[in-house]
Biopython code that builds the backbone (N, CA, C, O; Angstrom):
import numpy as np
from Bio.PDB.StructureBuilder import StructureBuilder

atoms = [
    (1, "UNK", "N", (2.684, 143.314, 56.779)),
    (1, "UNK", "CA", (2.710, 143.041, 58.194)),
    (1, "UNK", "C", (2.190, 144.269, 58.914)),
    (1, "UNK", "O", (2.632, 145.397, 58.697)),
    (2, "UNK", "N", (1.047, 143.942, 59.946)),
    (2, "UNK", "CA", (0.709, 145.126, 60.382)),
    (2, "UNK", "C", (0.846, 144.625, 62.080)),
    (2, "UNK", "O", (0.546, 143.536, 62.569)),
    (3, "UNK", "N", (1.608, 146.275, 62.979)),
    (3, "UNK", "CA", (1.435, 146.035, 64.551)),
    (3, "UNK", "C", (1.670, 147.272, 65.175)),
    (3, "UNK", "O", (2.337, 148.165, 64.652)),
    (4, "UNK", "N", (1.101, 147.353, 66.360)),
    (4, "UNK", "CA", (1.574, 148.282, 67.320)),
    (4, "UNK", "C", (2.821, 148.842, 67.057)),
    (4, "UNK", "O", (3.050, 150.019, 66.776)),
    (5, "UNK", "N", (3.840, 147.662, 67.197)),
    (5, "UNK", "CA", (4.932, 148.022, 67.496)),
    (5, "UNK", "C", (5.580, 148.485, 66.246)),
    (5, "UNK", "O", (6.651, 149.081, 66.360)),
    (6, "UNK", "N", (5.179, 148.332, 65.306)),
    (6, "UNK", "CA", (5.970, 148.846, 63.996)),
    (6, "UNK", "C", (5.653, 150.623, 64.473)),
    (6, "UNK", "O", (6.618, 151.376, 64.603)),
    (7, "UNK", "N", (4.976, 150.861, 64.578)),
    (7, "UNK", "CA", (4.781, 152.560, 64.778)),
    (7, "UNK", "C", (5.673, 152.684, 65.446)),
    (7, "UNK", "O", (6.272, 153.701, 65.097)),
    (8, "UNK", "N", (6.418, 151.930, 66.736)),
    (8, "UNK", "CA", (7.111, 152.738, 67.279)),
    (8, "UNK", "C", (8.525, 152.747, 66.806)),
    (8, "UNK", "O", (9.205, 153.773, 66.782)),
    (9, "UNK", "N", (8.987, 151.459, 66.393)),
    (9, "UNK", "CA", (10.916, 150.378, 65.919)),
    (9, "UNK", "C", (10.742, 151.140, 64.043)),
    (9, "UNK", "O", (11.607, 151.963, 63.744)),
    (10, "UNK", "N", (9.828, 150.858, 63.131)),
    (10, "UNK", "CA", (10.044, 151.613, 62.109)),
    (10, "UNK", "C", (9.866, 152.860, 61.971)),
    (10, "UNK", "O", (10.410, 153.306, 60.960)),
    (11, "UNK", "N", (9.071, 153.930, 62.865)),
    (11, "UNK", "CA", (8.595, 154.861, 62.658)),
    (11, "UNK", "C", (8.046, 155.205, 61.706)),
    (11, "UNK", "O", (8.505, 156.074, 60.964)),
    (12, "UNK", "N", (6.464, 154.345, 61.426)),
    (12, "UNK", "CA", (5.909, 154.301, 59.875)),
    (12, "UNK", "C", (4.381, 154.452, 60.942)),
    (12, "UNK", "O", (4.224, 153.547, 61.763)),
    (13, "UNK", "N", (3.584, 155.300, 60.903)),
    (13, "UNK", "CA", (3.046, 156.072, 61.689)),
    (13, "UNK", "C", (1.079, 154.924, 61.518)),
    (13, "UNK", "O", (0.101, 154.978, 62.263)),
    (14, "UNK", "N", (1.263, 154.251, 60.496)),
    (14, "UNK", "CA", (0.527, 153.461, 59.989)),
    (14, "UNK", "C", (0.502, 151.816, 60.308)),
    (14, "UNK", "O", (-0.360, 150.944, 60.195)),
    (15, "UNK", "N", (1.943, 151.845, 60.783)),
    (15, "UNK", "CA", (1.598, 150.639, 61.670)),
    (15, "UNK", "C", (1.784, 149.406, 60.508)),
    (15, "UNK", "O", (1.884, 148.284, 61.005)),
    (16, "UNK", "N", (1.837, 149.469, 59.171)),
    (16, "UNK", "CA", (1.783, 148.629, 58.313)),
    (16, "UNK", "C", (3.036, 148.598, 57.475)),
    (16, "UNK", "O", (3.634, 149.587, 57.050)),
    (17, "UNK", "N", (3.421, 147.060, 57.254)),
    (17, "UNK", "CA", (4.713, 147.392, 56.349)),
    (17, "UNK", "C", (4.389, 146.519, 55.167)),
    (17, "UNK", "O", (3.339, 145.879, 55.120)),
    (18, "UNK", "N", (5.548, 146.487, 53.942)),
    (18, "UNK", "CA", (5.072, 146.228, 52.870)),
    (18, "UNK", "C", (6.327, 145.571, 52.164)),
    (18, "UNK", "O", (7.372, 146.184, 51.947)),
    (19, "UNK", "N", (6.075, 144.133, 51.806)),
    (19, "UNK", "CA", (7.417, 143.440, 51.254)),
    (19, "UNK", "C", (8.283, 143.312, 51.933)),
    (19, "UNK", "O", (8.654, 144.109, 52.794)),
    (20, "UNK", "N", (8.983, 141.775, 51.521)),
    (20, "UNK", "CA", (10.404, 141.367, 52.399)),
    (20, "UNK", "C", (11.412, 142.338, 52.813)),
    (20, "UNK", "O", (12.115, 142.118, 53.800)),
    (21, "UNK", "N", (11.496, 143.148, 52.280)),
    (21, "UNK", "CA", (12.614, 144.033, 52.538)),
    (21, "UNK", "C", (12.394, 144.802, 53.728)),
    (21, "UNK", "O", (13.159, 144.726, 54.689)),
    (22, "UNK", "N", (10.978, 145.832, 53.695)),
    (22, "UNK", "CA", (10.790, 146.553, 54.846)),
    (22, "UNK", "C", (10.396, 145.806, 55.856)),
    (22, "UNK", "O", (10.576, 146.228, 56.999)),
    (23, "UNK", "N", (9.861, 144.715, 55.663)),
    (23, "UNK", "CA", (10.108, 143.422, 57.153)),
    (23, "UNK", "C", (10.975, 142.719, 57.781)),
    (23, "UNK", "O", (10.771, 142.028, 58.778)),
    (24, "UNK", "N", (12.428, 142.952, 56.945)),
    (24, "UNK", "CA", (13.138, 142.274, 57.447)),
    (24, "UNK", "C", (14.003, 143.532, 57.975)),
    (24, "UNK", "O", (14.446, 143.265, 59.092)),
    (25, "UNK", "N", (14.226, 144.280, 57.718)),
    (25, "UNK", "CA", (14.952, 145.652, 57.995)),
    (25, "UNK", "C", (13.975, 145.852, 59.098)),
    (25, "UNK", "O", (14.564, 145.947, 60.175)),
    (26, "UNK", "N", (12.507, 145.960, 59.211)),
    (26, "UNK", "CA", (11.875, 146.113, 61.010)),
    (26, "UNK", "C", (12.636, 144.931, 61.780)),
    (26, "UNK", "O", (13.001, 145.315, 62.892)),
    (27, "UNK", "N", (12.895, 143.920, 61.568)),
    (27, "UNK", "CA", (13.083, 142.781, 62.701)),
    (27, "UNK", "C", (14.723, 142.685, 62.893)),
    (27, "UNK", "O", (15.253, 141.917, 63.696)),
    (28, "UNK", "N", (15.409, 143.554, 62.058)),
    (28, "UNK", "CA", (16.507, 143.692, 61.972)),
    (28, "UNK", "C", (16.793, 144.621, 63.057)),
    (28, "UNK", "O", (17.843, 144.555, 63.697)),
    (29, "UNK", "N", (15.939, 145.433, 63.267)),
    (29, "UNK", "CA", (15.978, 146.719, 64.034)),
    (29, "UNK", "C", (15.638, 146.522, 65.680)),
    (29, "UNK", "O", (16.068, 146.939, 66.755)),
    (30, "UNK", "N", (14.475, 145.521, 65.121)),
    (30, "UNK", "CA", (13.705, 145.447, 66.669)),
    (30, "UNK", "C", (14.982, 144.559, 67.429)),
    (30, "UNK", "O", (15.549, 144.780, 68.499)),
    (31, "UNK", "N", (15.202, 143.380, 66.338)),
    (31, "UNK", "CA", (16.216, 142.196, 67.300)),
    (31, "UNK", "C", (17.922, 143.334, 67.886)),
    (31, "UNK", "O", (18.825, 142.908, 68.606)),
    (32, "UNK", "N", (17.849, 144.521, 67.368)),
    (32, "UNK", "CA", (18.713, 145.580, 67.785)),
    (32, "UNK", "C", (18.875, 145.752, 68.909)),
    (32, "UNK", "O", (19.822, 145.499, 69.652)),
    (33, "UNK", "N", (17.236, 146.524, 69.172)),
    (33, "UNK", "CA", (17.171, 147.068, 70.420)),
    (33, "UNK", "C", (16.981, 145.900, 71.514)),
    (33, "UNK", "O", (17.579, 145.780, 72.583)),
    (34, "UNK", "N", (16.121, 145.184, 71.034)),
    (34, "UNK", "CA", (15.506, 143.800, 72.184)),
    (34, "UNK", "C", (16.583, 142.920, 72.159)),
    (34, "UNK", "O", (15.814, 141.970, 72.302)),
    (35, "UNK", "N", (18.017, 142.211, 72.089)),
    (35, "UNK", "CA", (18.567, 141.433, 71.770)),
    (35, "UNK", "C", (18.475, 140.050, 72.801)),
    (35, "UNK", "O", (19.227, 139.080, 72.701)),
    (36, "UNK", "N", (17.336, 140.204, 73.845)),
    (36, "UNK", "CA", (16.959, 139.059, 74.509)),
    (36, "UNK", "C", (15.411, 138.351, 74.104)),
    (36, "UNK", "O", (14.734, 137.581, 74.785)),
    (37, "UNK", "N", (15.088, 139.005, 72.524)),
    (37, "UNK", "CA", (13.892, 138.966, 72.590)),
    (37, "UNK", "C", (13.435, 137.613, 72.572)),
    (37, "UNK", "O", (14.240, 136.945, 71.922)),
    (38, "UNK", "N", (12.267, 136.757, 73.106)),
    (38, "UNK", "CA", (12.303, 135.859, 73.072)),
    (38, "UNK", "C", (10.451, 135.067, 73.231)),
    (38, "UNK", "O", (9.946, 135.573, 74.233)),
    (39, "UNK", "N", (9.779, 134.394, 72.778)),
    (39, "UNK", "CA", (8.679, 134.018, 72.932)),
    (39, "UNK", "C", (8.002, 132.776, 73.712)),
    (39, "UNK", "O", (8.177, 131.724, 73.097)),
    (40, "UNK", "N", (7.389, 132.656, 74.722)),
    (40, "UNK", "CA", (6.709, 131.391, 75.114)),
    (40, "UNK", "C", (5.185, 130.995, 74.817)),
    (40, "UNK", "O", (4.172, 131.135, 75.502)),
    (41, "UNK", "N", (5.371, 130.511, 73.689)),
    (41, "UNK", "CA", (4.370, 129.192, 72.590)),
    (41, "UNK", "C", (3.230, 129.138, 73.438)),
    (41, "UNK", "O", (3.314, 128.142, 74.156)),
    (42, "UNK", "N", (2.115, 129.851, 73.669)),
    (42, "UNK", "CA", (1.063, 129.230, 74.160)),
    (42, "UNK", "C", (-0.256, 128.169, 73.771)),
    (42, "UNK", "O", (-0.932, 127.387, 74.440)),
    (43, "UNK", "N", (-0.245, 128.446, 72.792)),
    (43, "UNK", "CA", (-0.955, 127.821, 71.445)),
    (43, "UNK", "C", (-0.993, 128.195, 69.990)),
    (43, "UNK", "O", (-0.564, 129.323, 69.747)),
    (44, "UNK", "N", (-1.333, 127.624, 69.176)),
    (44, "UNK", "CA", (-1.199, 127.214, 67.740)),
    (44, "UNK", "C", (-3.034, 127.191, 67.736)),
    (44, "UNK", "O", (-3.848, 126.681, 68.506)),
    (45, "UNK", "N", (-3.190, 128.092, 66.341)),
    (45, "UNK", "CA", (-4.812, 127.949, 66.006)),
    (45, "UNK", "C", (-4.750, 127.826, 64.781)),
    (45, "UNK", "O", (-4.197, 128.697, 64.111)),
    (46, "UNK", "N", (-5.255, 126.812, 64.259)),
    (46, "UNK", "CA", (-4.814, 126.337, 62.597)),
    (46, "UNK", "C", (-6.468, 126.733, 61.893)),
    (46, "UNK", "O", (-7.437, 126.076, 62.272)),
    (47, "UNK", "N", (-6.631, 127.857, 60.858)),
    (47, "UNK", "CA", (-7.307, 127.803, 60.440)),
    (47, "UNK", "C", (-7.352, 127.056, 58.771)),
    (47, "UNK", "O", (-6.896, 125.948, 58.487)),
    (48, "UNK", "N", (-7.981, 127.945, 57.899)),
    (48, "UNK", "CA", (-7.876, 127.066, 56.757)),
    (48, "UNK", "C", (-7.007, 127.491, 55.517)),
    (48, "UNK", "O", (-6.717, 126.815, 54.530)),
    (49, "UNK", "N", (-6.585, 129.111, 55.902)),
    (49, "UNK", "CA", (-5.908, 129.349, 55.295)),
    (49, "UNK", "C", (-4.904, 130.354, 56.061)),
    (49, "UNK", "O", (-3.965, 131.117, 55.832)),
    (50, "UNK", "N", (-5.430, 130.032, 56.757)),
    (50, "UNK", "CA", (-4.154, 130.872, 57.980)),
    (50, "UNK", "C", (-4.000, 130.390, 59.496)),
    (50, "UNK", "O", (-4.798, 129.648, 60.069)),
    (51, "UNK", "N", (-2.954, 130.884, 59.994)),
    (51, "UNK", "CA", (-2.625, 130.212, 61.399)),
    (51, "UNK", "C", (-2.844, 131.783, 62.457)),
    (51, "UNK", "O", (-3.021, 132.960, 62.140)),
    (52, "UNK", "N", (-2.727, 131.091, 63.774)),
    (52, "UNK", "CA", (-2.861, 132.065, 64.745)),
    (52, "UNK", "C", (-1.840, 131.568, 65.988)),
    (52, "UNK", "O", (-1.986, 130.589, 66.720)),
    (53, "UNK", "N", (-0.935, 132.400, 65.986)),
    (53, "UNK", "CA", (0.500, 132.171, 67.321)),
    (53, "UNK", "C", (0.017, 132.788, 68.294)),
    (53, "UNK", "O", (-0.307, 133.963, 68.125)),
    (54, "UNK", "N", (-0.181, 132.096, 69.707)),
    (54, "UNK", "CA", (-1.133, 132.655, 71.259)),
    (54, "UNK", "C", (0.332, 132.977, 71.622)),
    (54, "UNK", "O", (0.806, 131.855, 71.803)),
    (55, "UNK", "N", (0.979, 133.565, 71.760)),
    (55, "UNK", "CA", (2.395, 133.263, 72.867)),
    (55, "UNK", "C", (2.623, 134.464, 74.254)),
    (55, "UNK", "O", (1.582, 134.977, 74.663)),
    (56, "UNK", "N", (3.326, 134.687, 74.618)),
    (56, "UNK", "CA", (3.855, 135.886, 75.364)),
    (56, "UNK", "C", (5.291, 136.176, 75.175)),
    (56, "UNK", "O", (6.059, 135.397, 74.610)),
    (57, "UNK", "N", (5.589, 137.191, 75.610)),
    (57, "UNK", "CA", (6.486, 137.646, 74.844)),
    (57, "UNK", "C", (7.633, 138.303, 75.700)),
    (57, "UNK", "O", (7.358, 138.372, 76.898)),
    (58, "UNK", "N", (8.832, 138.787, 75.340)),
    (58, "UNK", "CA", (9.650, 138.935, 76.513)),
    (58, "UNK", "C", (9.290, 139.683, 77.482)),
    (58, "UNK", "O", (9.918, 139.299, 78.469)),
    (59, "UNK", "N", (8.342, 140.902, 77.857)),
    (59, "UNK", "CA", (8.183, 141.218, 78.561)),
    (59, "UNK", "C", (6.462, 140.757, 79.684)),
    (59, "UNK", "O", (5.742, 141.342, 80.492)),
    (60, "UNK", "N", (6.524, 139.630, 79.147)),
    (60, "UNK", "CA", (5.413, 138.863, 79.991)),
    (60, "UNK", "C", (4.267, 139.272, 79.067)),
    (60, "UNK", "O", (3.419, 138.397, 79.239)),
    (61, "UNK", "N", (3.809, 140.147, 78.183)),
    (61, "UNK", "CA", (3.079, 140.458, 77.248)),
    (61, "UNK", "C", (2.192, 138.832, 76.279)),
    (61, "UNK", "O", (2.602, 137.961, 75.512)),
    (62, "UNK", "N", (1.062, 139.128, 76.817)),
    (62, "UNK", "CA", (0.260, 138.089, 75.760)),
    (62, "UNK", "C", (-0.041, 138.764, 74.744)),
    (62, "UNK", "O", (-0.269, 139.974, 74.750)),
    (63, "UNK", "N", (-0.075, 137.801, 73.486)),
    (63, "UNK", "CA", (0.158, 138.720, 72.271)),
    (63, "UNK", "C", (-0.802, 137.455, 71.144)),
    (63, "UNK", "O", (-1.254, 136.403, 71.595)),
    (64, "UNK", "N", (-0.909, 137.794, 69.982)),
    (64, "UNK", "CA", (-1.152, 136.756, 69.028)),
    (64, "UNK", "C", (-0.844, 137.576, 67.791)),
    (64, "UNK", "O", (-0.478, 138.750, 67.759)),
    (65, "UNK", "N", (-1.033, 136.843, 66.892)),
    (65, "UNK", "CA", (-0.268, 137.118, 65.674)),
    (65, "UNK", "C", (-0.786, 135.935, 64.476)),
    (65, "UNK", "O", (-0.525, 134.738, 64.351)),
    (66, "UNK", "N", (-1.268, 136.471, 64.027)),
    (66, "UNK", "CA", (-2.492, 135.926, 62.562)),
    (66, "UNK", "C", (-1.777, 135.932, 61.468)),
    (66, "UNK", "O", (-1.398, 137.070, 61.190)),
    (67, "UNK", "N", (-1.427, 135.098, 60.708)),
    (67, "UNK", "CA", (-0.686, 134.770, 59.702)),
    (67, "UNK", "C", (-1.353, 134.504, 58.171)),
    (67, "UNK", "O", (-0.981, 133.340, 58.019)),
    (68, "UNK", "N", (-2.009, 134.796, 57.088)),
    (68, "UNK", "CA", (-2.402, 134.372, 55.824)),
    (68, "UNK", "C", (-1.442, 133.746, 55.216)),
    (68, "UNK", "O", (-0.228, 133.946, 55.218)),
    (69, "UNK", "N", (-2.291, 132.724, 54.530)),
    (69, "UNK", "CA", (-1.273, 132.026, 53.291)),
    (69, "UNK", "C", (-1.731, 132.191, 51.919)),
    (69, "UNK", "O", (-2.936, 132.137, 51.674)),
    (70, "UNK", "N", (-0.754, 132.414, 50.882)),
    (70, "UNK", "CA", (-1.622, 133.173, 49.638)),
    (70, "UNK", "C", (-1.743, 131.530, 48.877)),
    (70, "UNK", "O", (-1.919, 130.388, 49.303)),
    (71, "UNK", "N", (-1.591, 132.005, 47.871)),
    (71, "UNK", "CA", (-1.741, 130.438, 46.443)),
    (71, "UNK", "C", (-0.334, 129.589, 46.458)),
    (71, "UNK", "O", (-0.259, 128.367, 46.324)),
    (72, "UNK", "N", (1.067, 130.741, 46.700)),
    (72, "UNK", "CA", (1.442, 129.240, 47.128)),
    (72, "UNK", "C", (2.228, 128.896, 48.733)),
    (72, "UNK", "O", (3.315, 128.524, 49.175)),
    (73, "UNK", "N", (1.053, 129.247, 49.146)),
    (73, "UNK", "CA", (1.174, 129.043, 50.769)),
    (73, "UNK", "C", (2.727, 129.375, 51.208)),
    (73, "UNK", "O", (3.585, 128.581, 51.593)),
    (74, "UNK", "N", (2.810, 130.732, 51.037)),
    (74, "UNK", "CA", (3.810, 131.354, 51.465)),
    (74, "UNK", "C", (2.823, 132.510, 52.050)),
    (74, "UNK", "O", (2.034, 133.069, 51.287)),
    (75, "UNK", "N", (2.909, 132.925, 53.746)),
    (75, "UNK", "CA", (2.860, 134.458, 54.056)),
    (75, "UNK", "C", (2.394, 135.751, 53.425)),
    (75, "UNK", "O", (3.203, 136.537, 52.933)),
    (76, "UNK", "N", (1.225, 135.949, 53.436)),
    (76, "UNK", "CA", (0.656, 136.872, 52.421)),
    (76, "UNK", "C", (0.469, 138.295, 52.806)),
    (76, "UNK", "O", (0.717, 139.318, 52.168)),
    (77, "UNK", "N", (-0.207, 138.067, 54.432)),
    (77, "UNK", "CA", (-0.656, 139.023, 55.483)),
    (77, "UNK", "C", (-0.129, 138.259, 57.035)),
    (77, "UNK", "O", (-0.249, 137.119, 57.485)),
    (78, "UNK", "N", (0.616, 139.765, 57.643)),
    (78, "UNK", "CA", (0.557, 139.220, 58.835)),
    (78, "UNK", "C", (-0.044, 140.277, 60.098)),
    (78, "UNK", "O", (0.233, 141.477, 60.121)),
    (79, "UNK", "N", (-0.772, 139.703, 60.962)),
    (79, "UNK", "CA", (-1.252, 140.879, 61.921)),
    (79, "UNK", "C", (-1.040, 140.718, 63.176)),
    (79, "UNK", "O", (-1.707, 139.834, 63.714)),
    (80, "UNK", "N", (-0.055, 141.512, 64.042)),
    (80, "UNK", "CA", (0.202, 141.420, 65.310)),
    (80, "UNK", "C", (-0.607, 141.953, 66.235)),
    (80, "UNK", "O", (-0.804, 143.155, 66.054)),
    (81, "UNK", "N", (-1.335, 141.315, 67.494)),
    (81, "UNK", "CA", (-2.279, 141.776, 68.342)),
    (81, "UNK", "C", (-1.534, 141.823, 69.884)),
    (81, "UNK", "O", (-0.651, 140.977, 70.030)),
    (82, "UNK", "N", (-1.870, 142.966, 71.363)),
    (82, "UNK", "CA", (-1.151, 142.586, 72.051)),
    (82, "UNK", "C", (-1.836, 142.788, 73.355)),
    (82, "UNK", "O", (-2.607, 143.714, 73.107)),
    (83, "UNK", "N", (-1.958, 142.540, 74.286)),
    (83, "UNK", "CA", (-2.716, 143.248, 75.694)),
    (83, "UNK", "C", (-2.420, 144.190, 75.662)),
    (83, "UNK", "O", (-1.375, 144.624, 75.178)),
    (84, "UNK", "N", (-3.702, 145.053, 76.433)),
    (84, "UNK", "CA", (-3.477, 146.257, 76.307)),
    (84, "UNK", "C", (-3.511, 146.648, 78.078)),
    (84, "UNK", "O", (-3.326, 147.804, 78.458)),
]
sb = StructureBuilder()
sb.init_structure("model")
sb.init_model(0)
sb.init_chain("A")
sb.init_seg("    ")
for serial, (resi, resn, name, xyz) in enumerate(atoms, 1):
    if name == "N":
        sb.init_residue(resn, " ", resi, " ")
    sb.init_atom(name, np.array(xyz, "f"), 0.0, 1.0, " ", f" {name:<3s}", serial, name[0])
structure = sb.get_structure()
């Protein structure tokens, strides 16, 4: 999983994390600090082996977020994008 915001909630200076564990321990952290965090669904972009989430985000932030699916279409790569 790679984003902005991991540099700042994991302090992993690379922005990239690696396996269930260090992803769920970031969202463990973030849902910490943010505990209103919350998303409004703007669109769904279905590609062929991956999806794309349009939404905004609790702080009015438009954002997207690119999803891969490996062989057995489980989550392979994920990449968070955000206004700047």
């Amino acid at each position: 999983m790679s984003s902005p915001v991991i540099i700042q909630v994991a302090a992993e200076p690379s922005g990239t994390l690696r396996g269930k564990a260090a992803v769920g321990a970031y969202w463990a952290k973030a849902l910490e600090l943010i505990p209103d965090l919350h998303f409004e669904l703007i669109s769904v972009l279905v590609g062929v082996t991956s999806i794309t989430l349009y939404y905004k985000g609790t702080q009015g932030r438009v954002a997207a977020e690119v999803f891969h699916f490996g062989a057995r279409q489980m989550v392979s790569r994920a990449f968070a994008h955000y206004d700047v």
